[in-house]
RODO-2510 file (C-alpha; in nm, 4 decimals, decimal comma):
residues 282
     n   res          X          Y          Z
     1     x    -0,6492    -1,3947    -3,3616
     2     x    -0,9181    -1,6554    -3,4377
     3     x    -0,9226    -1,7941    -3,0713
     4     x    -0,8971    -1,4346    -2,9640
     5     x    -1,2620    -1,3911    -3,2046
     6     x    -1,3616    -1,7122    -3,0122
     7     x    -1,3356    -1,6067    -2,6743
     8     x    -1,4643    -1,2742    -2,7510
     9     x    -1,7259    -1,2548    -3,0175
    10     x    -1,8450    -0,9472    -2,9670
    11     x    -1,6922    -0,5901    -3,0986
    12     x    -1,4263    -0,4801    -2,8696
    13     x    -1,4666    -0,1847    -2,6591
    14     x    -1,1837     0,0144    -2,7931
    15     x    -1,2602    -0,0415    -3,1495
    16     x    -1,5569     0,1153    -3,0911
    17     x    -1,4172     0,3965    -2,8843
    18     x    -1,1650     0,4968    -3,1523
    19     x    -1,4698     0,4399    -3,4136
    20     x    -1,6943     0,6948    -3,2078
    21     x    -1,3843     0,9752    -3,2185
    22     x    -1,4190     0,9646    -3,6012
    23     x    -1,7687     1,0321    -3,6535
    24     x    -1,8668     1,3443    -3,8233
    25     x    -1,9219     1,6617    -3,6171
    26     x    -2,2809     1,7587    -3,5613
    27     x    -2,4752     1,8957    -3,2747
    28     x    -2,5782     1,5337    -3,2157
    29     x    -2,2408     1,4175    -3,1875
    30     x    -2,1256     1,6996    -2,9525
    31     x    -2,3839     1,6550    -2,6940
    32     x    -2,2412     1,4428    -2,3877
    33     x    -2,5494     1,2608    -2,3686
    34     x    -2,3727     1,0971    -2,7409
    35     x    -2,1044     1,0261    -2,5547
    36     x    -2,0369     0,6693    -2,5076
    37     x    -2,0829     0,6018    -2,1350
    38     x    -1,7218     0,4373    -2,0219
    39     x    -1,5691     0,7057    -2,2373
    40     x    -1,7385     1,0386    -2,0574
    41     x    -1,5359     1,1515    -1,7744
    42     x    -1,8362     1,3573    -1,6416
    43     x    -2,0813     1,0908    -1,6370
    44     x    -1,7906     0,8682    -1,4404
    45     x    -1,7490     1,1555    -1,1643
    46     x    -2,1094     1,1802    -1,1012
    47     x    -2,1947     1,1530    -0,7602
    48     x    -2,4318     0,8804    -0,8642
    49     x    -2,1429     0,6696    -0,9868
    50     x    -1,9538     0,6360    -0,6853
    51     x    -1,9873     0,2783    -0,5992
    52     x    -1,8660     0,1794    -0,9940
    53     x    -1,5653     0,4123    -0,9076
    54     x    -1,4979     0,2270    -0,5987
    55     x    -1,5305    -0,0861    -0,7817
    56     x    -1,2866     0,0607    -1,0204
    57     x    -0,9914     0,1304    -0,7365
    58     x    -1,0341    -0,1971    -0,6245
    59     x    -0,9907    -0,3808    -0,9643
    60     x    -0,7603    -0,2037    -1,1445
    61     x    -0,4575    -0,2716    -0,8934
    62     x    -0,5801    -0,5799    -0,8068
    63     x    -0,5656    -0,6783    -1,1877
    64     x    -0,2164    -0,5380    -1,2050
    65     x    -0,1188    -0,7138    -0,9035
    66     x    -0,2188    -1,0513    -1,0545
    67     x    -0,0772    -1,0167    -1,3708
    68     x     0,2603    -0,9562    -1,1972
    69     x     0,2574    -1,2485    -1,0417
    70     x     0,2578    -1,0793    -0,6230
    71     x     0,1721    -1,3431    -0,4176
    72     x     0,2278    -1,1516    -0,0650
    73     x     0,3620    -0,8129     0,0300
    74     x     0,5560    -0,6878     0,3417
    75     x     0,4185    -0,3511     0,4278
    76     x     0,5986    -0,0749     0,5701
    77     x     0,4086     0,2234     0,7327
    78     x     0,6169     0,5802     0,8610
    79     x     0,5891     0,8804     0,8644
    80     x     0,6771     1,0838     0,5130
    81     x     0,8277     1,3729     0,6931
    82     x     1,1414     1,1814     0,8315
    83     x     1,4469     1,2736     0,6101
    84     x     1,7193     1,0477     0,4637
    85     x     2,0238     1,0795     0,6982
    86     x     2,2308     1,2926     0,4582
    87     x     1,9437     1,5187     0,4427
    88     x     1,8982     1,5446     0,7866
    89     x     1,9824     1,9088     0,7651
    90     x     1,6475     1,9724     0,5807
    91     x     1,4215     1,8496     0,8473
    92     x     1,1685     2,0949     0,9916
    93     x     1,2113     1,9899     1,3606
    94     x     1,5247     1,8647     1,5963
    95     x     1,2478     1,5933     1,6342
    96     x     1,2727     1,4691     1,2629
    97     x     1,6159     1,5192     1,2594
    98     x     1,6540     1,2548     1,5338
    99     x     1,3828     1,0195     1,3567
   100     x     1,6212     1,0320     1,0687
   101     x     1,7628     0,6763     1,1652
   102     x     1,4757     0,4912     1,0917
   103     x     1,5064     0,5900     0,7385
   104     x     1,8259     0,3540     0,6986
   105     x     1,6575     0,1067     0,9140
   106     x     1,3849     0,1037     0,6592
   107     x     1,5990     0,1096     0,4151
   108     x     1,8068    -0,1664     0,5182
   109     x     1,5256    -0,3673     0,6439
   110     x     1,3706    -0,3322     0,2754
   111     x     1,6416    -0,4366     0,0749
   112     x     1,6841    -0,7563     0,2865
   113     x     1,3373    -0,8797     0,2687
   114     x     1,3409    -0,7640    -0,1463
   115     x     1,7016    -1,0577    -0,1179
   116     x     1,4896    -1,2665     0,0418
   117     x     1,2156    -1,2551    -0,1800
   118     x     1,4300    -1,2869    -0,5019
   119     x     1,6060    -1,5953    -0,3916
   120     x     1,2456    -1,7478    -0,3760
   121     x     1,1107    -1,6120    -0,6962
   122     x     1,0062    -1,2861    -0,6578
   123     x     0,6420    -1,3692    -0,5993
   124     x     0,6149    -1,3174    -0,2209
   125     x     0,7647    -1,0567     0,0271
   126     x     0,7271    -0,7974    -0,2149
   127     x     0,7287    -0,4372    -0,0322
   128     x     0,4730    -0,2003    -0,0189
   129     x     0,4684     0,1395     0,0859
   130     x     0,2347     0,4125     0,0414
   131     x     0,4762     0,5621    -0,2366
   132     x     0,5467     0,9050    -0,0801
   133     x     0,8694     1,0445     0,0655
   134     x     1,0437     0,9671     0,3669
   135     x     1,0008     0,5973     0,5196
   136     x     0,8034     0,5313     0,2150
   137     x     1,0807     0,6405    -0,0102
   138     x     1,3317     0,4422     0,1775
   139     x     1,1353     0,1098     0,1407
   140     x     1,0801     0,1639    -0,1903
   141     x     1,4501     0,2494    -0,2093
   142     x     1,6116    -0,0856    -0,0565
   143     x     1,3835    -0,2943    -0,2977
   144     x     1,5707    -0,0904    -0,6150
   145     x     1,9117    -0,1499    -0,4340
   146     x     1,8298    -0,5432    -0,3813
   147     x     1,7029    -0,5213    -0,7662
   148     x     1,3654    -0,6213    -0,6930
   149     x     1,0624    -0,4450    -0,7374
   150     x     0,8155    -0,2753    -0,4867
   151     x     0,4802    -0,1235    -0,4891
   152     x     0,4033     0,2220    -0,4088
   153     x    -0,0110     0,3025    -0,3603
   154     x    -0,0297     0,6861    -0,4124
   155     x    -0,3325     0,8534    -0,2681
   156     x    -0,4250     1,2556    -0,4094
   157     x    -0,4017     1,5109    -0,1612
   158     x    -0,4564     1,8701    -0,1535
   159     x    -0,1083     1,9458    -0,2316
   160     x     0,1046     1,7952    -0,4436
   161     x     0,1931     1,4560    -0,4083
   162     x     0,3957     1,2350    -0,6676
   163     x     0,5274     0,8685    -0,6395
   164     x     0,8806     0,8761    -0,5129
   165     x     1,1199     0,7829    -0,7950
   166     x     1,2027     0,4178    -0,6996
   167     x     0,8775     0,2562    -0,7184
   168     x     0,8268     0,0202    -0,9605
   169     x     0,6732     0,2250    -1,2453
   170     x     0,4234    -0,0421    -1,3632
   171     x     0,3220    -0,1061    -0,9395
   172     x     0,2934     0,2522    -0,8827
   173     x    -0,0817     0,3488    -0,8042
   174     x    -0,3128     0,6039    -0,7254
   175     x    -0,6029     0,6168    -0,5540
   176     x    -0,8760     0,9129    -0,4466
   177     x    -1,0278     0,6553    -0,1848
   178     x    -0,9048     0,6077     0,1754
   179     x    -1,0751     0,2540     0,2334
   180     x    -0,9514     0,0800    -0,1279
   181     x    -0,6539     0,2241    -0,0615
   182     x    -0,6165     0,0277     0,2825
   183     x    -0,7933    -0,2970     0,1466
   184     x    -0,4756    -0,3002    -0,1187
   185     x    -0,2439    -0,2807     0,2104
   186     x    -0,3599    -0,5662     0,3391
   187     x    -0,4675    -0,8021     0,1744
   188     x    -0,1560    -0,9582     0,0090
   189     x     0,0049    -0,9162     0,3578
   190     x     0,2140    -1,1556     0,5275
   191     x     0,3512    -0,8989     0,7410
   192     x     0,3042    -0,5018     0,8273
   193     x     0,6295    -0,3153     0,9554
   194     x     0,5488     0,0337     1,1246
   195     x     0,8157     0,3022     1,1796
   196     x     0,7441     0,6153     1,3729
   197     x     0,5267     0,8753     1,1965
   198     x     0,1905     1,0918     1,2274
   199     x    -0,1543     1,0590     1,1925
   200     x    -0,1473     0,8865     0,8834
   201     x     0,0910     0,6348     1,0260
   202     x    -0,1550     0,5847     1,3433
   203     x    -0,4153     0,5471     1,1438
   204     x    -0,2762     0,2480     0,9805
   205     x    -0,1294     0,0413     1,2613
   206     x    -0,4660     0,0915     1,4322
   207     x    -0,7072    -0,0345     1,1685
   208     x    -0,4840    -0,2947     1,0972
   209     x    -0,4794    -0,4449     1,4783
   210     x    -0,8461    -0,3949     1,4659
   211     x    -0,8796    -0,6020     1,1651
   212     x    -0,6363    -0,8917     1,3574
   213     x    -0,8199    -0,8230     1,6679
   214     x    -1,2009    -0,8737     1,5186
   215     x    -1,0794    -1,1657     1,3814
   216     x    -1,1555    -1,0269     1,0387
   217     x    -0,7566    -1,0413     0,9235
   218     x    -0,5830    -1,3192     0,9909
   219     x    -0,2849    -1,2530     1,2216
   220     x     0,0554    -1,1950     1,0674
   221     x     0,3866    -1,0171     1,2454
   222     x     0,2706    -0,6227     1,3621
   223     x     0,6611    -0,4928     1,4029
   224     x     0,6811    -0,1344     1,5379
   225     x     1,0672    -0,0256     1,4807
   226     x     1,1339     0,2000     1,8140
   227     x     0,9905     0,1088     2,1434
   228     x     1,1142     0,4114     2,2589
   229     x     0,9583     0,6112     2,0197
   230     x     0,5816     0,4399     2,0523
   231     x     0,5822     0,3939     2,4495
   232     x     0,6286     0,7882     2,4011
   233     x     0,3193     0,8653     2,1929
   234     x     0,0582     0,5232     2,3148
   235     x     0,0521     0,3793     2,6581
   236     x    -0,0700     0,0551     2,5078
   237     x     0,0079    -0,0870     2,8704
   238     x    -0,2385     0,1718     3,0205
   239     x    -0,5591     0,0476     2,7492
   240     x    -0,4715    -0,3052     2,9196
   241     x    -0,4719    -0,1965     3,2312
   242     x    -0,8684     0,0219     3,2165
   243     x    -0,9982    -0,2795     3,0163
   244     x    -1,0591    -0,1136     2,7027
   245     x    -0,8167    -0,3838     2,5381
   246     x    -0,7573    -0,6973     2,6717
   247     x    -0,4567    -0,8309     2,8208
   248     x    -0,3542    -1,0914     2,5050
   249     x    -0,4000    -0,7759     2,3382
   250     x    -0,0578    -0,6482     2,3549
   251     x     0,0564    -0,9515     2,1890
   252     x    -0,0471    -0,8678     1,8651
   253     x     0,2281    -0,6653     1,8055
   254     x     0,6056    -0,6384     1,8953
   255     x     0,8663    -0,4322     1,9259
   256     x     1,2110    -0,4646     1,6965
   257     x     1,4768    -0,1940     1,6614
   258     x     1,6677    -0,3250     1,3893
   259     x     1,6393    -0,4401     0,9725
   260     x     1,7447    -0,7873     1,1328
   261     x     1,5170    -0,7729     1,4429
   262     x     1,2407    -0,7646     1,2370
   263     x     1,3415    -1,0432     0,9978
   264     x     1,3942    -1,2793     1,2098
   265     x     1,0729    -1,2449     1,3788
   266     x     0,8405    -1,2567     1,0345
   267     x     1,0953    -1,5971     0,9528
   268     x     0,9753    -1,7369     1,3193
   269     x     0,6374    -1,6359     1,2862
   270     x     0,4434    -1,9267     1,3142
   271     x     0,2234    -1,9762     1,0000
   272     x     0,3470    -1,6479     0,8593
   273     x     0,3046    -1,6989     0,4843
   274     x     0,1447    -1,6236     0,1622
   275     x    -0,2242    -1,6520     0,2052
   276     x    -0,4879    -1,3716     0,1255
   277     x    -0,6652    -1,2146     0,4221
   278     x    -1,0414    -1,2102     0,4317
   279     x    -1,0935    -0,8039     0,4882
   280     x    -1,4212    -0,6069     0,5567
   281     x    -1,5070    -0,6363     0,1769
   282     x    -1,3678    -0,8495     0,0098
***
């Protein structure tokens, strides 16, 4: 307690918070303007306040991150509408209901790379999904098997959206902005798996092989599980081909159709590893 007094000599924050709750009721007292600033909810929505609440989403994981001891994540992107195989049944289209595969893969692919990571100390490889259902839930769902833990980064949405139920509880996170969101994505990565999904999916492998490509990231294994699947929905050949990418280009990614596929390529990835990327940001 006395080193504790040391490092910190002046009244903590909570002491004071809890101190302010007691004080006698008055019209003083009631007024927000009273209310201590870090404590009042409406002063923190404020429109003004929107860069210390961006600050905010950036810290708070980041803190929780370092404190348990992640070194490096593997990311997995896909889409949350894709159903577990024994719920294939449920799925809206004969589309999704096909796509239902890549769930296992996922799954699979996530509980090897949460062994991996355990037999080296638990500290790098750790997944990440976006903490939803479908692919998400399956990543997060192979870590549990393996016994590991994962990360799940929650973002609010118009409807309803709650952490799927094998995220880590103490690495599950939510966010109400898109871009800290992302930055938490990638910057631990060492390597970003993509399985087929939607806009939200697209949206992710695209930013993320701009980053690589703009030489803002450094480069790490881009898997996308399907070739079939993404030669369908981007003719990446076609960018090459008008100029609008260039030709080394289509070498920032691959193509892998299995759990095992995809390991071995991050393992042979030359200087794949554990270091921090420097993102627009940070």
């Amino acid at each position: 307690m006395h080193d504790e007094h040391r490092r910190h000599p002046f009244r903590d924050s909570r002491e004071d918070r809890r101190t302010a709750e007691g004080v006698p009721h008055t019209p003083q007292t009631r007024s927000p303007s009273y209310r201590l600033a870090f404590t009042d909810e409406d002063f923190l929505t404020r429109e003004d306040l929107r860069p210390i609440r961006l600050q905010l989403e950036l810290l708070k994981p980041e803190l929780a991150m370092n404190e348990a001891g992640i070194d490096s994540t593997v990311v997995l992107f896909g889409g949350a509408r894709i159903p577990a195989p024994e719920r294939r049944e449920t799925a809206r289209t004969p589309g999704l209901a096909a796509l239902a595969e890549y769930y296992d893969e996922a799954r699979i692919f996530a509980k090897k790379m949460t062994e991996k990571s355990l037999a080296s100390g638990g500290r790098d490889h750790v997944v990440v999904t976006g903490g939803g259902p479908g692919v998400m839930e399956a990543g997060n769902r192979g870590a549990e098997e393996a016994g590991g833990r994962s990360i799940g980064l929650n973002i609010v949405l118009p409807h309803e959206q709650a952490p799927n139920r094998y995220v880590t509880p103490e690495l599950a996170f939510n966010f109400h902005y898109f871009a800290i969101r992302k930055m938490h994505f990638l910057m631990r990565a060492c390597a970003v798996c993509v399985f087929p999904g939607g806009f939200g999916t697209l949206d992710e492998l695209f930013e993320c092989l701009t980053l690589i490509q703009t030489g803002r990231m450094a480069r790490v294994p881009v898997l996308l599980f399907g070739r079939e699947f993404w030669e369908r929905i981007v003719d990446f050949r076609a960018l090459a081909d008008a100029g609008t990418i260039s030709e080394i280009d289509l070498d920032l990614f691959a193509f892998v159709e299995t759990a095992d596929e995809a390991i071995a390529a991050i393992d042979s990835w030359p200087g794949a590893g554990t270091k921090r990327h420097d993102i627009p940001g940070r």
